[in-house]
N, C-alpha and C positions, 0 to 999 in steps of 0.2 A: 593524544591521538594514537590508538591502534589500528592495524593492517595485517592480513594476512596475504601470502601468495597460493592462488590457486594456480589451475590449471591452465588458466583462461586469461588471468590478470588480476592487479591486484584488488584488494576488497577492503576501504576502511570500513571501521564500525566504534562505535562506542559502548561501555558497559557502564554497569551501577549497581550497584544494591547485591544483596546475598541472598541467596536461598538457590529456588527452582530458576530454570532459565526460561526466559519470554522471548520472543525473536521478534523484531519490529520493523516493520518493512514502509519504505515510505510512498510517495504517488510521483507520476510523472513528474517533471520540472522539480521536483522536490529534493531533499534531503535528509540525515538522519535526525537533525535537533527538532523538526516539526515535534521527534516525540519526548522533547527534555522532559517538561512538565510531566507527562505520561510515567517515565523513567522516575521521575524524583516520587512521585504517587505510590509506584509500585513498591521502590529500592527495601524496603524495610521485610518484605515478602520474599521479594523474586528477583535474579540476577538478570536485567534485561541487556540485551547486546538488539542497538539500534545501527543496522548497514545501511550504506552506500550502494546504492546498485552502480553497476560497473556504465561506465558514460556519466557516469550524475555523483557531485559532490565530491569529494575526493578520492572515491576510487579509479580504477584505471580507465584509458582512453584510448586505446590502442583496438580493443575491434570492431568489425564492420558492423557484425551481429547485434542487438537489441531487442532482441524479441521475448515475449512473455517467456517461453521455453527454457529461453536463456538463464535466464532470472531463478528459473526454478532450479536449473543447475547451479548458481552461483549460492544459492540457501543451502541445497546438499553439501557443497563442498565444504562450506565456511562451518556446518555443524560434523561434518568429516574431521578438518583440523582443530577446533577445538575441543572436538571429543563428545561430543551432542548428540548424543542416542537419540531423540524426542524431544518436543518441547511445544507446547502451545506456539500460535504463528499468529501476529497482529498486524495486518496489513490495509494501509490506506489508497481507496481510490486501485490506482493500478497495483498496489502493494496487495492488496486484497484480492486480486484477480488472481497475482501470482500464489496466494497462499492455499486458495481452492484448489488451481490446479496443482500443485505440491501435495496435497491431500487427497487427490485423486490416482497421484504417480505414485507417492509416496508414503502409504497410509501409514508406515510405521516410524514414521519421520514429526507424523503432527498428536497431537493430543489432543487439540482442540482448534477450531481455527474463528478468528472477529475478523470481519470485513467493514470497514469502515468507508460509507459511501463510492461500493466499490463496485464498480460494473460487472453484473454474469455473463452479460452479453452488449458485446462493443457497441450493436445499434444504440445502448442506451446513455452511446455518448453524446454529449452538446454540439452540436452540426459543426461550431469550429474548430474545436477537438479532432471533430472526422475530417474534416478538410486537412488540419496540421499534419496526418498520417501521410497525406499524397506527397510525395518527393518533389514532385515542381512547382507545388505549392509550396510547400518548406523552403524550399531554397531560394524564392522569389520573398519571402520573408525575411528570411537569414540573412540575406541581405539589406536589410531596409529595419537594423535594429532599432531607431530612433521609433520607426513606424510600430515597431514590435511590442517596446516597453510601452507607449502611448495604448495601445490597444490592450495593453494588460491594467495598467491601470485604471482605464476608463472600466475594464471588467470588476476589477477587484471589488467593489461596494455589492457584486449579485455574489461575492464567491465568500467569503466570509468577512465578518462583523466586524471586527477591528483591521478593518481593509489597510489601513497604512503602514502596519508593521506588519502585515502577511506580503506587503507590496514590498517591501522592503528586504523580505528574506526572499522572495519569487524573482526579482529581478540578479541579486546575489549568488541562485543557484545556476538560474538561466547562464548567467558568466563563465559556470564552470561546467556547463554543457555543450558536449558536440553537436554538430551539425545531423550525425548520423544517429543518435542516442535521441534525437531530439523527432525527428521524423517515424526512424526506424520501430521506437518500443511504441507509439501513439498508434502506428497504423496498427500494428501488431497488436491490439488492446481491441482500437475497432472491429479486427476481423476475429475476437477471440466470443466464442460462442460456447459457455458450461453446461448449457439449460440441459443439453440431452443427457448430459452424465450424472448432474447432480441428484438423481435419486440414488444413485450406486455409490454415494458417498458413503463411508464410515463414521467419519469424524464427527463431533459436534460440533456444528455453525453457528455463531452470533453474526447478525446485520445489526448494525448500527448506523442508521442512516438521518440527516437532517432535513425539516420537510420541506425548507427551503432551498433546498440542492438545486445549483444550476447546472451543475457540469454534468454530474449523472440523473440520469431521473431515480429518485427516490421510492419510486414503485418498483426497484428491483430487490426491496424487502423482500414483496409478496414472490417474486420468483424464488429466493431462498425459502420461505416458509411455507410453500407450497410444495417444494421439492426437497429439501433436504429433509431425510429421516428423522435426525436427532436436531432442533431449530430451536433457536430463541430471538426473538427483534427487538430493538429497541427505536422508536422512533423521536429524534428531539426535537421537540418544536419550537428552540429558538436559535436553532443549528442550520448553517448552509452545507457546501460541502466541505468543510474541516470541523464536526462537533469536540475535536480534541482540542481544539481552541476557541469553537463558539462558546461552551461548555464545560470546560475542563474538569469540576469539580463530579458534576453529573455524571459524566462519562468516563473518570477515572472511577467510581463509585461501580459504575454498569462494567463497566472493565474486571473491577479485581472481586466482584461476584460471582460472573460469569467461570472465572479462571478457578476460583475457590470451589464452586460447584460438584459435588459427590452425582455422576450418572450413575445409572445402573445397569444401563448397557454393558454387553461383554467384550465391548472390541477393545478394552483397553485406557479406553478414553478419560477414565477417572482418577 
């Protein structure tokens, strides 16, 4: 287990492998191991450092704040102290949302960025997603945890394939989530809207989406491929919303092309 101290709080993360560095970012209720697999794919290439977003897993717990914004600050800092000039950004779900907007604050920060079933725009989240953002709905939940894991479960068979070991790690992070982490980054997700930026992006974007996504619609492909300059998609069609584990082999495969990929673009990106 590594950790650094930011500004803000602390930040686990885990590392692997040698080379160039990958940054890997996880989705709401989640945590860093969703990307072991991922990590063990890459390690013979790329040193990847898999975080903790702060509220989630075991990094710190301590502020109010949870918001996309946030997030983005906690990616600068952590490539701050370890010395990370740039690095490709792989981000799931809300991980994903954060890595766009990182790319759009910070273009000298990304080199590339994969979105992994990851919302451009919050409307395109699952209605109880949007509902979990509202605070007195959160809290009337937060309360009634029996009623919480019950209603996860009975979800998990539309959220991905091997639904009982994803329910197994989903309930395990839940536990080491705040209350405020837990409402705060979901609403802040819903209300987070790229579409009008993303033509001013620099960076090269991959989507990678599953077409049977429940949680985000999967037609927010077509909004990266329609707007981002420099694009590439990947749609799986036996993937829900986690292809890194509907899929693994595939999408480690789409993963470490993408990253290997020579642009010809002049912003840097290659």
């Amino acid at each position: 287990m590594s950790s650094i101290v930011t500004d803000q709080g602390i930040v686990h993360y885990e590392a692997y492998g040698r080379g160039q560095p990958v940054i890997l970012l996880h989705g709401w209720l989640g945590s860093w191991d969703y990307w072991l697999n991922t990590m063990e794919a890459l390690g013979k290439g790329y040193r990847c450092y898999a975080l903790d977003f702060w509220g989630f897993g075991e990094s710190g717990k301590t502020r109010r704040s949870y918001q996309v914004v946030d997030f983005v600050d906690l990616v600068d800092q952590f490539m701050d102290r370890l010395g990370i000039e740039s690095a490709p950004i792989v981000g799931h779900s809300m991980g994903g949302t954060v890595a766009i907007l990182m790319a759009l604050t910070k273009p000298k920060r990304t080199k590339r960025v994969i979105v992994v079933g990851s919302p451009i725009n919050g409307r395109s989240l699952n209605i109880f997603l949007r509902l979990a953002g509202e605070p007195w709905i959160a809290r009337l939940v937060w309360r009634m945890p029996t009623l919480l894991q019950y209603g996860i479960r009975a979800f998990s068979p539309l959220v991905v394939n091997d639904w009982p070991v994803w329910y197994k790690m989903i309930t395990r992070d839940l536990s080491r989530t705040t209350l405020e982490a837990f409402f705060t980054s979901i609403g802040s997700l819903h209300h987070t809207d790229l579409r009008p930026q993303l033509p001013g992006i620099t960076t090269p974007v991959m989507g990678i989406y599953g077409v049977g996504d429940n949680v985000v619609a999967p037609t927010q492909a077509n909004v990266i491929s329609n707007n981002a300059p420099v694009s590439r998609i990947k749609m799986m069609t036996g993937s829900r919303h986690f292809p890194m584990l509907d899929e693994p082999q595939t999408f480690n495969e789409q993963l470490a092309d993408f990253l290997s990929f020579k642009f010809e673009s002049s912003n840097g990106a290659s």
